[in-house]
C-alpha positions as CSV (number, residue, x, y, z in Angstrom):
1,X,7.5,68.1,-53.3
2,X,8.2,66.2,-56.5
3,X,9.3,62.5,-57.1
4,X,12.9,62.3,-56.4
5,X,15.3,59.3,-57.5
6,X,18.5,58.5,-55.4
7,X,21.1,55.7,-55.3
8,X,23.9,54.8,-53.3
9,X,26.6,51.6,-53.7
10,X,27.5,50.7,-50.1
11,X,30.8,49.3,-49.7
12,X,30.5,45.8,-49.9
13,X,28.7,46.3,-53.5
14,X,24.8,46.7,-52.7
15,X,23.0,48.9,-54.6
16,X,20.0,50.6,-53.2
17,X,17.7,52.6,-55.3
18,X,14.8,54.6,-54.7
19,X,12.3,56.7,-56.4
20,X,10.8,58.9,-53.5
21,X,7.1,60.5,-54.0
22,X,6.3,62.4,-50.3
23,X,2.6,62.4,-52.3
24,X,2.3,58.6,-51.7
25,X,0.1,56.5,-49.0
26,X,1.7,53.4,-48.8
27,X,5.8,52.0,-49.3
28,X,7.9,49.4,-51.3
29,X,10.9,47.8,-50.7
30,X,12.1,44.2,-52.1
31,X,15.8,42.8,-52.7
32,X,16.3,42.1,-56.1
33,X,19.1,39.3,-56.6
34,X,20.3,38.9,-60.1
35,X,20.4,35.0,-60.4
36,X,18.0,32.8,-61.7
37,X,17.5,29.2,-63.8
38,X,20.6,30.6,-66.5
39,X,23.2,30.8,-63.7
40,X,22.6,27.9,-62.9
41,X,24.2,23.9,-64.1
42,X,22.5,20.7,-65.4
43,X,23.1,19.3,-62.2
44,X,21.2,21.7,-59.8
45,X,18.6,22.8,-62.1
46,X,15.5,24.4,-60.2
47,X,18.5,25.8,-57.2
48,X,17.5,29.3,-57.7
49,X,13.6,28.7,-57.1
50,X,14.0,26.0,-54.9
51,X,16.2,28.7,-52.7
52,X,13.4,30.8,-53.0
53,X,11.3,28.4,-51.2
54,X,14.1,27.8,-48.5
55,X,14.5,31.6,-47.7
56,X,11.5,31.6,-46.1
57,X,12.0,28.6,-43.9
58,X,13.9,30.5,-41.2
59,X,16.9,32.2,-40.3
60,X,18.9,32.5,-36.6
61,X,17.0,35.1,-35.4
62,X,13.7,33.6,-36.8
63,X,11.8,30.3,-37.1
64,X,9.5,30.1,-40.1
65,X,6.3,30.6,-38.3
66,X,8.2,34.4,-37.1
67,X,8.4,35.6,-40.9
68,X,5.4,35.0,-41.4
69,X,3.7,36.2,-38.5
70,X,5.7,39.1,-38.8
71,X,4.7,40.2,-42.6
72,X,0.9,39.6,-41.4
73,X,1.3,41.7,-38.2
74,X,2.8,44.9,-40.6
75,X,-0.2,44.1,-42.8
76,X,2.3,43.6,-45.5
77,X,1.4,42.3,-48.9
78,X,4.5,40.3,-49.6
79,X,5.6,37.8,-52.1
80,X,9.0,36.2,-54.1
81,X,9.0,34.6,-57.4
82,X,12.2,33.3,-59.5
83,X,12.3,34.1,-63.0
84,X,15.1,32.7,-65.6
85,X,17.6,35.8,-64.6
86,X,16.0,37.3,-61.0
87,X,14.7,35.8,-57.7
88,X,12.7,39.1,-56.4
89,X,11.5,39.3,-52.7
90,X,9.3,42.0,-51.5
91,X,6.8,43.9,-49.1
92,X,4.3,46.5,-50.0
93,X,3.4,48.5,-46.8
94,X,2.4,51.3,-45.1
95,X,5.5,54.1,-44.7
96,X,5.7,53.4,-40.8
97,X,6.3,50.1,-41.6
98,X,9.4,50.6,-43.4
99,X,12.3,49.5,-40.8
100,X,10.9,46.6,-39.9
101,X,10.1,45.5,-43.5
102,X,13.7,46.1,-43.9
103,X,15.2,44.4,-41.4
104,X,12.6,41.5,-42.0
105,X,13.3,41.1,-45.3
106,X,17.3,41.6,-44.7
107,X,16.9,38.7,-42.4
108,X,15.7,35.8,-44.4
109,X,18.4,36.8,-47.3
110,X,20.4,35.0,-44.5
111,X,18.6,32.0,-43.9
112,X,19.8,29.0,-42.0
113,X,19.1,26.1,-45.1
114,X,18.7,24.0,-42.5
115,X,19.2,20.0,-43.8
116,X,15.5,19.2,-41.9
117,X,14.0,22.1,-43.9
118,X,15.4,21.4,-47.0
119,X,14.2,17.5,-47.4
120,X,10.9,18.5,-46.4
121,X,10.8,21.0,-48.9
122,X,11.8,18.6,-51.4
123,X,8.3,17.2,-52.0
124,X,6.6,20.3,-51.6
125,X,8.8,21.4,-55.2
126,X,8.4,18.0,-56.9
127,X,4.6,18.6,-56.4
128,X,4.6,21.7,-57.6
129,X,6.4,20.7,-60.9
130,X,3.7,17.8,-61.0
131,X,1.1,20.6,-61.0
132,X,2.7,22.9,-64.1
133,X,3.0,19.5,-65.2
134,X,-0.6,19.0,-65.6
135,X,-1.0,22.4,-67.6
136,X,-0.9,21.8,-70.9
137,X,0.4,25.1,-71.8
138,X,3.7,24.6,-69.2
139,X,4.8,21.5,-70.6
140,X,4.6,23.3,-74.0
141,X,6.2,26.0,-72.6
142,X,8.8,24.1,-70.9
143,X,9.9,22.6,-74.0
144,X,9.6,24.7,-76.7
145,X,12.8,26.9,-74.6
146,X,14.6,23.5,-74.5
147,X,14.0,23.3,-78.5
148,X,14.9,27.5,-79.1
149,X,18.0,27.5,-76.7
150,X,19.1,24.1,-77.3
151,X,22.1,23.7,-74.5
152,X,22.1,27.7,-73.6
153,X,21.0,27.5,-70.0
154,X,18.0,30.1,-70.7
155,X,16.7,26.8,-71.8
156,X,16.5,25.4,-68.1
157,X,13.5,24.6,-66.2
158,X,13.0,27.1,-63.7
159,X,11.4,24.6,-61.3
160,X,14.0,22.1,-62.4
161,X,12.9,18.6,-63.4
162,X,11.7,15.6,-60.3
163,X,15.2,14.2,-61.2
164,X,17.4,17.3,-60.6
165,X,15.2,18.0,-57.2
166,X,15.6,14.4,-55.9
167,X,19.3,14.6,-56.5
168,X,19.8,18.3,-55.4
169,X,21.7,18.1,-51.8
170,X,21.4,20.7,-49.2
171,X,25.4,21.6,-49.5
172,X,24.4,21.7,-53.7
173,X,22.4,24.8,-52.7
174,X,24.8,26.4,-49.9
175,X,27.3,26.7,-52.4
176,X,25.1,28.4,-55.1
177,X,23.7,30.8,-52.3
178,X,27.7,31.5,-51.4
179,X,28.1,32.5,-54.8
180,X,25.5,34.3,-55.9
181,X,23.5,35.8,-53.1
182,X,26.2,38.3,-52.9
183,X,25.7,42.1,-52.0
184,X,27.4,42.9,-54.8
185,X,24.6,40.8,-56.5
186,X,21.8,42.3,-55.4
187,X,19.8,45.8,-55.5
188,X,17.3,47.1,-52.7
189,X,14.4,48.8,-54.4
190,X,12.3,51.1,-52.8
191,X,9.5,53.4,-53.9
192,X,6.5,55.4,-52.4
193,X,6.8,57.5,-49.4
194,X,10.2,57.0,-48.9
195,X,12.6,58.4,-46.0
196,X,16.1,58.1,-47.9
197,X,18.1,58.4,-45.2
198,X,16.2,55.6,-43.2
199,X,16.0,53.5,-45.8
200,X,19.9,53.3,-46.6
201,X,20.9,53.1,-42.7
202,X,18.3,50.3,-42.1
203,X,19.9,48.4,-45.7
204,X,22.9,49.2,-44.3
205,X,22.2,47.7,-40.7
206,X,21.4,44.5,-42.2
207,X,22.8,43.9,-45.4
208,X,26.1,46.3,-44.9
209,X,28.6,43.4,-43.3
210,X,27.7,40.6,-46.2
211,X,30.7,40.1,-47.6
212,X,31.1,40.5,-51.7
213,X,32.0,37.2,-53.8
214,X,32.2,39.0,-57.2
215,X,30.0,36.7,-59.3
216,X,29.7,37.1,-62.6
217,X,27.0,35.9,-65.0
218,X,28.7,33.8,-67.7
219,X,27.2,35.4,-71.2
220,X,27.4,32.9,-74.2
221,X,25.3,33.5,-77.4
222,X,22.8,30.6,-78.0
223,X,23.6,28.7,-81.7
224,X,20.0,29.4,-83.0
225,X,18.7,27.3,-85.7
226,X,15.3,26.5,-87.6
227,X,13.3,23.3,-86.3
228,X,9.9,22.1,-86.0
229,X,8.6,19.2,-84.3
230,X,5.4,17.6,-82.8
231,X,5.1,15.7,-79.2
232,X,2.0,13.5,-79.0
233,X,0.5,14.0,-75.7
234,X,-2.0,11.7,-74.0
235,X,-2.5,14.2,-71.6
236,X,-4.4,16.8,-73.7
237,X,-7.3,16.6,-76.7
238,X,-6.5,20.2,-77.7
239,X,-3.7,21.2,-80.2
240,X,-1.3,23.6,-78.8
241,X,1.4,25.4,-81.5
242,X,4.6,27.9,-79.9
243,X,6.9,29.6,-81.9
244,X,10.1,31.0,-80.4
245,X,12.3,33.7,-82.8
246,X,16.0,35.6,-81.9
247,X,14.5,39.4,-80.9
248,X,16.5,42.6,-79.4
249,X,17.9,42.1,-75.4
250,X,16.9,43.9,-72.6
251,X,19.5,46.6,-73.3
252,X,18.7,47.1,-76.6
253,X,17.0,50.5,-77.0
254,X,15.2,48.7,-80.1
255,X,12.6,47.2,-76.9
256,X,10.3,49.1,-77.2
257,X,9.6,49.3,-80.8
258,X,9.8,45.4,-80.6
259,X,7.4,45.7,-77.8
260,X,5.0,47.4,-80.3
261,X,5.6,45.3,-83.3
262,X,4.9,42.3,-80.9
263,X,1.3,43.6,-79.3
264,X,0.3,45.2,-82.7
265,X,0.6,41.4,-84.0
266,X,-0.7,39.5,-81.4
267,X,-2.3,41.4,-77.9
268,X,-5.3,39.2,-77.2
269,X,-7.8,41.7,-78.1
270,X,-7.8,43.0,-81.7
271,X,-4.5,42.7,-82.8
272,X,-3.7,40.5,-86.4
273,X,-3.6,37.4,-84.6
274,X,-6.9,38.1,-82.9
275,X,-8.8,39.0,-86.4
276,X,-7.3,36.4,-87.8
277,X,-7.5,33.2,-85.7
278,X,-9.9,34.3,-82.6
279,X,-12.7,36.1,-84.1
280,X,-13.4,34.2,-87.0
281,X,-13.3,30.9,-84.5
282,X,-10.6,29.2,-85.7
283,X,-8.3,29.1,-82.2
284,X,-10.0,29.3,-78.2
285,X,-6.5,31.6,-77.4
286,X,-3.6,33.1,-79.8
287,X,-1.1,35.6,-78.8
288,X,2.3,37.1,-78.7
289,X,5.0,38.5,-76.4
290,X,8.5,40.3,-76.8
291,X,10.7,38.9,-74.6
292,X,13.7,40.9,-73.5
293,X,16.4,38.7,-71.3
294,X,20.1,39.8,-71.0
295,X,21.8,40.5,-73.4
296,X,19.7,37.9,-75.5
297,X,15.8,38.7,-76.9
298,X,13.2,36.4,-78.3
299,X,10.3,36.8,-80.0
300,X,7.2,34.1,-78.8
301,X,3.7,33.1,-80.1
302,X,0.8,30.6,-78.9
303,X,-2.0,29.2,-80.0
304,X,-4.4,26.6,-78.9
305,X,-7.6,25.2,-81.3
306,X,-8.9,22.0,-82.1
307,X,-7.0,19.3,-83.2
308,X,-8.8,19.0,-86.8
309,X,-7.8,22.7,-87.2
310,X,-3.6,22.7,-86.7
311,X,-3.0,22.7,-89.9
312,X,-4.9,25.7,-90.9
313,X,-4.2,27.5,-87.6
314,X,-0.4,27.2,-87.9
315,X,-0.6,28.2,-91.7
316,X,-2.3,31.4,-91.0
317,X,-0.8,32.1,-87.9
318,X,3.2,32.2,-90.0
319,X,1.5,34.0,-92.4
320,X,0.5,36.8,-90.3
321,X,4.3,36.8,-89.2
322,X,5.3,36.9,-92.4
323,X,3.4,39.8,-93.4
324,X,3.9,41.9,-89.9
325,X,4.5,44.7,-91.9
326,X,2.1,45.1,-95.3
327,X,0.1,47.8,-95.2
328,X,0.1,48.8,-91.8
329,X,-2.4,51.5,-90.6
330,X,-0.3,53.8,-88.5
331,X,-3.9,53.7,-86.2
332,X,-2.7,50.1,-85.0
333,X,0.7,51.0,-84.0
334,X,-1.1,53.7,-82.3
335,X,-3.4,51.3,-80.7
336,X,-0.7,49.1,-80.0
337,X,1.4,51.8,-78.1
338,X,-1.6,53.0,-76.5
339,X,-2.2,49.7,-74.5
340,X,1.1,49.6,-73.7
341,X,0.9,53.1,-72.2
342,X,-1.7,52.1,-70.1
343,X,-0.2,48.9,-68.8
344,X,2.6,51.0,-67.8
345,X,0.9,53.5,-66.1
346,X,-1.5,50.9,-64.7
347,X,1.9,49.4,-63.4
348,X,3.2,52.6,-61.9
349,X,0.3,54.1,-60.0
350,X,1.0,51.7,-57.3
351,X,4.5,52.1,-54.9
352,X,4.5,47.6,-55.7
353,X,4.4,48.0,-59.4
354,X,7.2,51.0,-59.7
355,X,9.4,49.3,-57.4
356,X,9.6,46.4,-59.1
357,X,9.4,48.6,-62.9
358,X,12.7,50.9,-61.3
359,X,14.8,47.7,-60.3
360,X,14.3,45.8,-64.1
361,X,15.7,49.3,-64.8
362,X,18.7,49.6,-62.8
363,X,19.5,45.3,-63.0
364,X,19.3,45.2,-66.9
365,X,20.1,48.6,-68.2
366,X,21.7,50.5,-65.1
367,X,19.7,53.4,-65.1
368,X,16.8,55.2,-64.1
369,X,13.3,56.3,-66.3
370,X,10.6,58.5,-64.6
371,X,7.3,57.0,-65.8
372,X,6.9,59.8,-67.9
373,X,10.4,59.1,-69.6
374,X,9.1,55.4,-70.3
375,X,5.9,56.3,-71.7
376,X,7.7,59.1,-73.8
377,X,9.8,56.1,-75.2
378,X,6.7,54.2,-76.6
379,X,5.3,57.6,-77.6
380,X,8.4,58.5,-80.3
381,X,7.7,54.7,-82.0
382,X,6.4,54.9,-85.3
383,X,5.7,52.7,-88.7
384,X,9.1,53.4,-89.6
385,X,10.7,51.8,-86.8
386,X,8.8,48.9,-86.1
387,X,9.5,48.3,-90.0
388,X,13.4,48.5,-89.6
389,X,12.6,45.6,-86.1
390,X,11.0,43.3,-88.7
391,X,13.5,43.6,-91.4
392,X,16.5,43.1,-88.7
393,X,14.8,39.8,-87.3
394,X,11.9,38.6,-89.5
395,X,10.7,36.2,-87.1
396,X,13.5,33.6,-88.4
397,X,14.8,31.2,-87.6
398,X,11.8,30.0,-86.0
399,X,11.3,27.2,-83.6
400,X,7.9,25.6,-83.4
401,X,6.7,23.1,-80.9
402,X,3.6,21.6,-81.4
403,X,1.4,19.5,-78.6
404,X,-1.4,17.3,-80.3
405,X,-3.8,14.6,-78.5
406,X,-1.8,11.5,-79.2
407,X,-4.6,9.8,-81.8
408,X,-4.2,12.8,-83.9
409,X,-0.7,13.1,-84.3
């Protein structure tokens, strides 16, 4: 039998998808909520992934200790993480394994957010911001989207800051989870060997009485604007440089050539940035990334060198921007969308990666792509279009952040 793709919409406003191969040895299955650090307000910053924490503290049928011992008694390899527009949670198992998964993972998307739980938890966040704290790269990171968004709330700390955390209260992050933990919110992806029918009456067992709210993420277009600035940090003796530029959305069929224009400039491995600032010694790491949000896209590049070398570093690494497209040999677009092609497929050989590949699909752009169809996307790229991507954005206005030791600056 071939792969097969099915959704359903049950009645309360969960989506279920699935991409069924009979050929596979193992399952997937995860609930993909579409809320993350942009939905939320100044004043609960760091909710979404401090929820994410809280969902596994226990529900009313199970204690925390349960859900775990549970996921390790199926063998499952299972996970969560909270990104600036999802919070994902999900179980890669073996197919028998499938109901319980389910109904495991249906559970603690109804967890008790206890009062005890949640101060206790408390500290166990603020550490962990005091650890991407400590990385040099984070912190440039952290405020280099502060700098490109400005007040647009894909600007917002996903961890949230100590200050937001030590204020948050417990009925703070009950009423966000009212809101936006809604069926109508949410998708169940599921891949690998797949029973269809199982999988939608197990959803529906659990999931099929939660009742809609009909959130809505607010959409408002960020006021972008050229600035540069330098922090002196006392915490770091390298020189760190990030540049953030507007770039296509998620939706925007222009992705994939953005994509390419992106990794032909800057993959870490023999891309412009790499001949230019890498190999001949100049910066220890230099890269670039497309980066597709909703409805709003952004172009980002890194470096990190020695101090003494900023300057020169930052010089050549604009220039290289500025010249994306002179005399490009149609060999490193097809380099470019060759790597690509492999992460993708790298990505998809596993029921964990496609499940997680089909429900980016359906949340951002509503609709289903074989692998195949994907691949033949990045295939159909040429000069000519990453040419027109370039023209449309030209890297501008840029924002640039730059992290020096503090006696260099």
């Amino acid at each position: 039998m071939s792969i097969q793709f099915k959704h359903t919409t049950l009645p309360n406003g969960l989506t279920i998808v699935a991409e069924i191969n009979p050929d596979a040895h193992t399952a997937a299955v995860g609930y993909l909520v579409k809320t993350g650090a942009r939905d939320e307000t100044p004043a609960d910053m760091g909710v979404s992934h401090f929820l994410e924490h809280m969902m596994f503290k226990g529900t009313q049928r199970r204690t925390a200790d349960d859900v775990n011992r549970e996921f390790d008694e199926m063998g499952a390899n299972y996970n969560a993480y909270t990104s600036h527009e999802v919070t994902f949670y999900f179980a890669h198992i073996l197919p028998e394994y499938l109901a319980p998964s389910i109904d495991l993972l249906g559970d603690i998307m109804r967890p008790s957010l206890r009062d005890e739980e949640f101060n206790m938890e408390k500290n166990v966040i603020i550490e962990e911001i005091g650890m991407y704290d400590d990385r040099p790269h984070w912190r440039l990171q952290d405020q280099l989207l502060e700098d490109f968004f400005g007040s647009h709330t894909l600007g917002f700390r996903v961890l949230g800051t100590p200050q937001t955390i030590t204020d948050m209260t417990a009925s703070q992050m009950r009423a966000y989870f009212a809101e936006r933990y809604s069926p109508d919110n949410i998708i169940v992806a599921a891949t690998g060997k797949i029973d269809w029918n199982q999988l939608v009456e197990e959803v529906e067992k659990i999931s099929g009485h939660w009742a809609p709210s009909a959130t809505k993420r607010q959409y408002i277009t960020p006021n972008f604007t050229a600035s540069a600035r330098t922090v002196a940090d006392d915490r770091t003796n390298r020189h760190y440089i990030g540049l953030m530029a507007p770039g296509p959305s998620a939706q925007d069929n222009d992705r994939y050539a953005a994509k390419v224009l992106a990794d032909y400039l800057g993959d870490t491995e023999g891309s412009r940035i790499y001949w230019s600032l890498i190999d001949p010694g100049l910066a220890d790491e230099a890269d670039m990334a497309f980066l597709g949000y909703d409805q709003i896209g952004s172009f980002y590049a890194y470096a990190s060198c020695d101090p003494d070398k900023g300057e020169q570093v930052e010089s050549i690494l604009i220039d290289v921007l500025n010249h994306a497209i002179d005399e490009i040999d149609p060999s490193e677009i097809e380099r470019a969308k060759n790597k690509l092609a492999t992460l993708a497929t790298l990505q998809g050989e596993r029921p964990l990666g496609r499940m997680q590949a089909i429900a980016a699909q359906w949340a951002y752009q509503g609709e289903y792509l074989t692998l195949s169809d994907e691949l033949a996307r990045f295939a159909t790229i040429d000069r000519d279009d990453v040419q027109r991507v370039f023209n449309q954005y030209r890297f501008s206005p840029q924002t640039i952040l730059r992290l020096t030791p503090a006696e260099s600056s």
